[in-house]
Each structure stands twice: as C-alpha cells, then as structure tokens.
C-alpha positions as CSV (number, residue, x, y, z in Angstrom):
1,X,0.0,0.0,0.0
2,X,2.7,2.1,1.0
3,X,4.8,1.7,-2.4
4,X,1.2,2.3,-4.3
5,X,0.5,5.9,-2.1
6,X,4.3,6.7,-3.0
7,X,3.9,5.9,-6.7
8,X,0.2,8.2,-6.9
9,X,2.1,11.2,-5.1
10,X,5.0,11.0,-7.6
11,X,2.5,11.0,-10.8
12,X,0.3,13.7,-9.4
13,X,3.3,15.5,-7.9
14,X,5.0,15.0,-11.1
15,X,2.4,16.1,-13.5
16,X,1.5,19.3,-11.0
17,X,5.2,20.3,-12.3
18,X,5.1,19.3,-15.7
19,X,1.7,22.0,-16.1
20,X,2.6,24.5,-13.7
21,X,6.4,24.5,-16.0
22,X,3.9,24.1,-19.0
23,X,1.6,27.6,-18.5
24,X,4.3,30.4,-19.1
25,X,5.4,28.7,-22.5
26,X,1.7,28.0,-23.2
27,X,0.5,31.4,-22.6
28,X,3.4,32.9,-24.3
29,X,3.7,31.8,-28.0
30,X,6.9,32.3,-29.8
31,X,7.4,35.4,-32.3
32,X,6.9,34.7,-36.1
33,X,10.6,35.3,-37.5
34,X,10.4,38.1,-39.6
35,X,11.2,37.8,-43.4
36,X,10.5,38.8,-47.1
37,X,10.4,36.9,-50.0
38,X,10.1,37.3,-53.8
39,X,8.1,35.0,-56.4
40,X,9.8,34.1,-58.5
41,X,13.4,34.7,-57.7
42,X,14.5,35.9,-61.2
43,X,12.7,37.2,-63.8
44,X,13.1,39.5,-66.7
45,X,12.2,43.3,-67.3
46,X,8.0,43.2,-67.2
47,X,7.6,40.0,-65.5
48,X,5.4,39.9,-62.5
49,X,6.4,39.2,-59.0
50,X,4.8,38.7,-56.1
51,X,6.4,39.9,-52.7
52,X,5.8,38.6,-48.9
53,X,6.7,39.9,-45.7
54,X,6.0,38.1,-42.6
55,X,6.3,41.1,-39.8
56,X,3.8,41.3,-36.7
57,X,5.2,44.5,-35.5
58,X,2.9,47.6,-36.6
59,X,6.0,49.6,-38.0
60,X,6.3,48.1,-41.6
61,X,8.1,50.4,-44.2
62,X,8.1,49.8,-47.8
63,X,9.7,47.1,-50.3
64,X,13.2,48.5,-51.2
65,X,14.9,47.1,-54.6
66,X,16.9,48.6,-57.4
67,X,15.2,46.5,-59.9
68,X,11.4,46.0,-58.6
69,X,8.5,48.4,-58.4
70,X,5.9,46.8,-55.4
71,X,2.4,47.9,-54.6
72,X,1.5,48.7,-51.0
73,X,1.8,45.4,-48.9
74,X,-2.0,44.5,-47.7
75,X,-2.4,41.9,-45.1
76,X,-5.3,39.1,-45.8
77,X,-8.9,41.2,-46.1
78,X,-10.3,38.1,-43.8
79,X,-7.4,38.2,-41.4
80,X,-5.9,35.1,-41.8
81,X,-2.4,34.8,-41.2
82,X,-2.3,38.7,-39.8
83,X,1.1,39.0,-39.7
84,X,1.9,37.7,-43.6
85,X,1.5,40.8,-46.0
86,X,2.0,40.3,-50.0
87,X,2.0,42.7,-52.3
88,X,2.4,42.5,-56.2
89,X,5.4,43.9,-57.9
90,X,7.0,43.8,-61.3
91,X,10.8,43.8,-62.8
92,X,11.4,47.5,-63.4
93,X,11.9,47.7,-67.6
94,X,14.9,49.3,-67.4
95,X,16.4,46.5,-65.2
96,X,20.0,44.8,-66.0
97,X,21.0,41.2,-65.6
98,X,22.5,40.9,-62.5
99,X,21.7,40.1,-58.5
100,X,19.8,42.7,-55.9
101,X,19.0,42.9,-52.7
102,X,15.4,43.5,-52.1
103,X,14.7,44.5,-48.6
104,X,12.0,45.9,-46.2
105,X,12.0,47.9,-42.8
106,X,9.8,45.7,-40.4
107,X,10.0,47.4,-36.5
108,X,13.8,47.5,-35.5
109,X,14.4,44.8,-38.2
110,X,15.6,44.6,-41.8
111,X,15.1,41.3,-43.5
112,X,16.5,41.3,-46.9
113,X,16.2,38.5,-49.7
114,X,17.7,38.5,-53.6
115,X,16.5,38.5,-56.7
116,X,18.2,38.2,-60.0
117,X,17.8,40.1,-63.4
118,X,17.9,37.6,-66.7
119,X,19.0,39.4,-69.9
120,X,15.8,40.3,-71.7
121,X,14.0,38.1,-73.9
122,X,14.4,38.9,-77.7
123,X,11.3,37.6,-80.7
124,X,11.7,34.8,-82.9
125,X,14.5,32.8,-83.6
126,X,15.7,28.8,-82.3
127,X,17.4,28.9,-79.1
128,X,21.3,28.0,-79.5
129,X,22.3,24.6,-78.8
130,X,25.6,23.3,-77.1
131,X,27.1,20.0,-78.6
C-alpha cells in the first residue's frame, strides 16, 4: 500500500510540475521570425512578382529594390495569417542582368532576400544549342 500511495504522489506531484512548468510557454507563444520573399526569384524586365513579408510589429516600411517596383503590402482582407503581407510587384523595364538585394524595414528589423535580373528576352529565332 505504502509503495502504491508513494507511486500516486509521484504521478500527481509530477504532473502538477510538468503543467505549472507548462503555462508560461503556453500562454506565451513564440514570435513569427520576420522575413521577405520574392516569387519568382528571377525574372526578366516586365515579369510579375509577387512579394511577402512576414512582420507582426505595426512599424512596416516599404519594399526596397533597385530592380522592382511593389504595390502597397495588404495583409489578408479576412485576417488570416495577420502578420503575412503580400504585395504584387513587377521587374522595373529598365532592369540589368544581374543580382539585388530587395529589402524591407519591419519594426527594428531589416530582413532582406535577392533577386536576379535575366537578360531580356528577344522575338523569334531557335534557341542555341551546345554540342
């Protein structure tokens, strides 16, 4: 009886711990890391992109890239996800081959992504092979 009260103390003791340990990480839920992404990650001058920031604080500035022109960032109309914003963008025409930095000012952060430039399509003609 004695070894059966000790092992009933021990759970309930036990699993007093385990909850009362369990409430401040419960209560508390962690932060959603804050980044920005483009889709796609290269394009051409005139393609589309869309951008994404995921940023809860309030203080949200606005995309920054040498290369892409972005709408306002809205957050979802039904408020799903409230701290994901998207906004559409597209490759500026005047844009040169290469890799940029596209970043965005969220609270005391900066989270910064790239995105890369292809040469501009030109009309008509068979693509070059290698052999």
């Amino acid at each position: 009886m004695a070894a059966m009260r000790f092992g009933t103390t021990f759970a309930v003791t036990l699993a007093a711990g385990l909850v009362a340990g369990a409430s401040p990480a419960l209560a508390a839920a962690d932060p959603i890391p804050v980044s920005i992404s483009v889709s796609p990650a290269e394009g051409r001058p005139g393609d589309a992109v869309t951008v994404q920031v995921a940023c809860e604080d309030t203080r949200l500035g606005v995309v920054s890239s040498a290369v892409l022109t972005v709408q306002a960032l809205s957050r979802d109309p039904d408020g799903h996800q409230p701290w994901l914003l998207t906004g559409a963008g597209e490759v500026n025409a005047d844009a040169h081959p290469g890799r940029y930095e596209v970043s965005v000012a969220c609270g005391d952060q900066t989270p910064s992504t790239w995105f890369t430039v292809r040469s501009a399509q030109t009309g008509g003609g068979a693509q070059p092979t290698l052999e």
